[in-house]
RODO-2510 file (C-alpha; in nm, 4 decimals, decimal comma):
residues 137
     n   res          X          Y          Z
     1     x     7,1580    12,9884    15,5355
     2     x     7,4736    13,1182    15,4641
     3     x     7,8002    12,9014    15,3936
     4     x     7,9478    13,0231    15,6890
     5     x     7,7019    12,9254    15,9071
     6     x     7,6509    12,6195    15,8008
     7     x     8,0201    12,5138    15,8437
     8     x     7,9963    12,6504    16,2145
     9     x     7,6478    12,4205    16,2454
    10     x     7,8528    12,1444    16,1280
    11     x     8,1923    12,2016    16,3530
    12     x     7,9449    12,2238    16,6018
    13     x     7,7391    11,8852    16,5133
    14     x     8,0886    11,6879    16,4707
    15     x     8,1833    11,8040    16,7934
    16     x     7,8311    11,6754    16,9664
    17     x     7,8858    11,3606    16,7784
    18     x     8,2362    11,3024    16,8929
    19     x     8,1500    11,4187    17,2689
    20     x     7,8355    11,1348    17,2588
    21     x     8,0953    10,8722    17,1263
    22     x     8,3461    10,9037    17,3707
    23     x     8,0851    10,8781    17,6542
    24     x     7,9682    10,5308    17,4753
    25     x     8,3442    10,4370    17,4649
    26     x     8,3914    10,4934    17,8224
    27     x     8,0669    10,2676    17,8930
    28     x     8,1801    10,0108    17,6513
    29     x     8,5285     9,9705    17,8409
    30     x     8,2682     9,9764    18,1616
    31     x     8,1142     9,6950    17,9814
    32     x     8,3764     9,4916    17,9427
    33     x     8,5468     9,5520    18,2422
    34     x     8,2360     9,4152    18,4537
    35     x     8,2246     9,0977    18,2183
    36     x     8,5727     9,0464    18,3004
    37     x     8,4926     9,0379    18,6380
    38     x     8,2511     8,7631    18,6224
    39     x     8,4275     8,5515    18,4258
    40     x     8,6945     8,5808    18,6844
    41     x     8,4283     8,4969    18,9271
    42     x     8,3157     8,2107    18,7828
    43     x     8,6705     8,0905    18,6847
    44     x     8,7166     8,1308    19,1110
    45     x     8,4223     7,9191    19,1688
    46     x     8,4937     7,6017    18,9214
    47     x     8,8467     7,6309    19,1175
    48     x     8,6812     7,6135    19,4311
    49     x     8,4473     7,3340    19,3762
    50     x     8,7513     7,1253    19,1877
    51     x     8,8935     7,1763    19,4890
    52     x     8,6751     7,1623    19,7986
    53     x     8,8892     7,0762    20,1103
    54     x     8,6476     6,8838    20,3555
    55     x     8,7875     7,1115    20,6321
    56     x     8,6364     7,4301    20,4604
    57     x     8,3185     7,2035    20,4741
    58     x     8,3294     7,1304    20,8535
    59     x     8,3735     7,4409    20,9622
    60     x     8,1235     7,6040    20,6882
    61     x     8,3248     7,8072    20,5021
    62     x     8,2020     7,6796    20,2076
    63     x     7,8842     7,7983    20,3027
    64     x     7,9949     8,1853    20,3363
    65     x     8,2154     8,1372    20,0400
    66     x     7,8901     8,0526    19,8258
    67     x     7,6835     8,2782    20,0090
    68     x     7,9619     8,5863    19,9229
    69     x     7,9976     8,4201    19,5713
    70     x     7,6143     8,4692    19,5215
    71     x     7,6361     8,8192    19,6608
    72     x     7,9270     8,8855    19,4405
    73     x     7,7837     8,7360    19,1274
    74     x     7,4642     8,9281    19,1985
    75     x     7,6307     9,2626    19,2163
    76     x     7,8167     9,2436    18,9174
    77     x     7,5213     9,1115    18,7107
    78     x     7,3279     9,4554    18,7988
    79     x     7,5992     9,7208    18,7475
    80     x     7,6316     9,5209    18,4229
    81     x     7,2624     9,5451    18,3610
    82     x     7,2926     9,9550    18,5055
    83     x     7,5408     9,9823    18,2041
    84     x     7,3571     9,8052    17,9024
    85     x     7,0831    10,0156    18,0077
    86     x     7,2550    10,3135    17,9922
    87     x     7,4553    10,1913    17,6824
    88     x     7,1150    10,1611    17,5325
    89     x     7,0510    10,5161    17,5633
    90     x     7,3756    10,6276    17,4551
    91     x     7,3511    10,4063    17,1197
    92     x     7,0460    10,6105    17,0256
    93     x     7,2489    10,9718    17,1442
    94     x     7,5065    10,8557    16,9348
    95     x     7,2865    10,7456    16,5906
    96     x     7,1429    11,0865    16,6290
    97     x     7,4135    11,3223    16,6452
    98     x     7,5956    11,1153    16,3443
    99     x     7,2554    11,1812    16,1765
   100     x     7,3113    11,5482    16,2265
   101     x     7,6651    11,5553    16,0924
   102     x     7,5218    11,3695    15,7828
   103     x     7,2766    11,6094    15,7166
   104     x     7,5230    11,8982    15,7452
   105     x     7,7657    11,7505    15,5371
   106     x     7,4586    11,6589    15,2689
   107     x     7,3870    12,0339    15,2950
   108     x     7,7310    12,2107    15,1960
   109     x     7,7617    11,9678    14,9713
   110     x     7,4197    12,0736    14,8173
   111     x     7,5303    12,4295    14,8331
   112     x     7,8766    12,3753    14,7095
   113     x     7,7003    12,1735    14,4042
   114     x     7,4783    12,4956    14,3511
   115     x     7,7725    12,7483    14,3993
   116     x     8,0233    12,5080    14,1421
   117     x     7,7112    12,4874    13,9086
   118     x     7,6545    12,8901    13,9337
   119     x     7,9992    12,9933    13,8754
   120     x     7,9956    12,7219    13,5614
   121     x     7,6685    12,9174    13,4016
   122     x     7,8254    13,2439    13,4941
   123     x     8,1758    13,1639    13,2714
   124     x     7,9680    13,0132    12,9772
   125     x     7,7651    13,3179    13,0040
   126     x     8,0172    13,5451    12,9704
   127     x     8,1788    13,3118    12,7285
   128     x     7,8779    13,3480    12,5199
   129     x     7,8881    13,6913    12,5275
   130     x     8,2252    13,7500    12,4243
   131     x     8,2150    13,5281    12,1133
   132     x     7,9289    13,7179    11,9827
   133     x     7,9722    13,9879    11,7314
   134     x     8,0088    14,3500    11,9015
   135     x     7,6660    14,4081    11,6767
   136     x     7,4468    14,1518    11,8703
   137     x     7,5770    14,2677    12,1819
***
């Protein structure tokens, strides 16, 4: 494979990789946004029960306030689920293409070892040659 190439293989893997990790940055803030939400919701609930006004009661609001607290809670628990599932995936996207970048960057370092170690036997070569009498050569 030429040098080139593989430099183009690796823009190109680097660019996957950071592509995959902005999508899994966008569901992390997803993430966290959702939690946020519940703990809101369950911050509005302890306030509600501290204070219940027996009014509320006699007319059953408290009843529909549960009942839309429930619903509420409910929701957010499965877009949150939705998301770690999703996030699951994307963790596995994300290991992968950094995998590729790794390898890419193993390989031009192999061939920039190789080239480095060429160009070193090449000058001792003709080092060689030039300290040897013009008889031997």
């Amino acid at each position: 494979m030429k040098l080139e190439d593989l430099r183009k293989l690796r823009a190109l893997a680097d660019a996957k990789y950071r592509a995959r990790q902005q999508l899994f940055q966008n569901l992390v803030q997803r993430e966290n946004a959702l939690r946020a939400d519940l703990t809101r919701l369950e911050e509005q609930s302890r306030a509600a029960n501290v204070h219940s006004d027996p009014d509320m009661r006699s007319i059953g609001a408290d009843v529909i306030w549960k009942a839309w607290l429930g619903k509420a809670r409910a929701s957010l628990n499965m877009k949150l689920a939705l998301v770690l599932a999703e996030k699951d995936q994307h963790v596995r996207q994300v290991r992968r293409a950094y995998g590729k970048v790794l390898a890419a960057d193993g390989l031009l370092q192999k061939i920039g070892e190789d080239t480095e170690r060429r160009r070193r036997a090449a000058e001792l070569e003709r080092a060689i040659e030039m300290t040897l009498p013009a008889t031997k050569r």
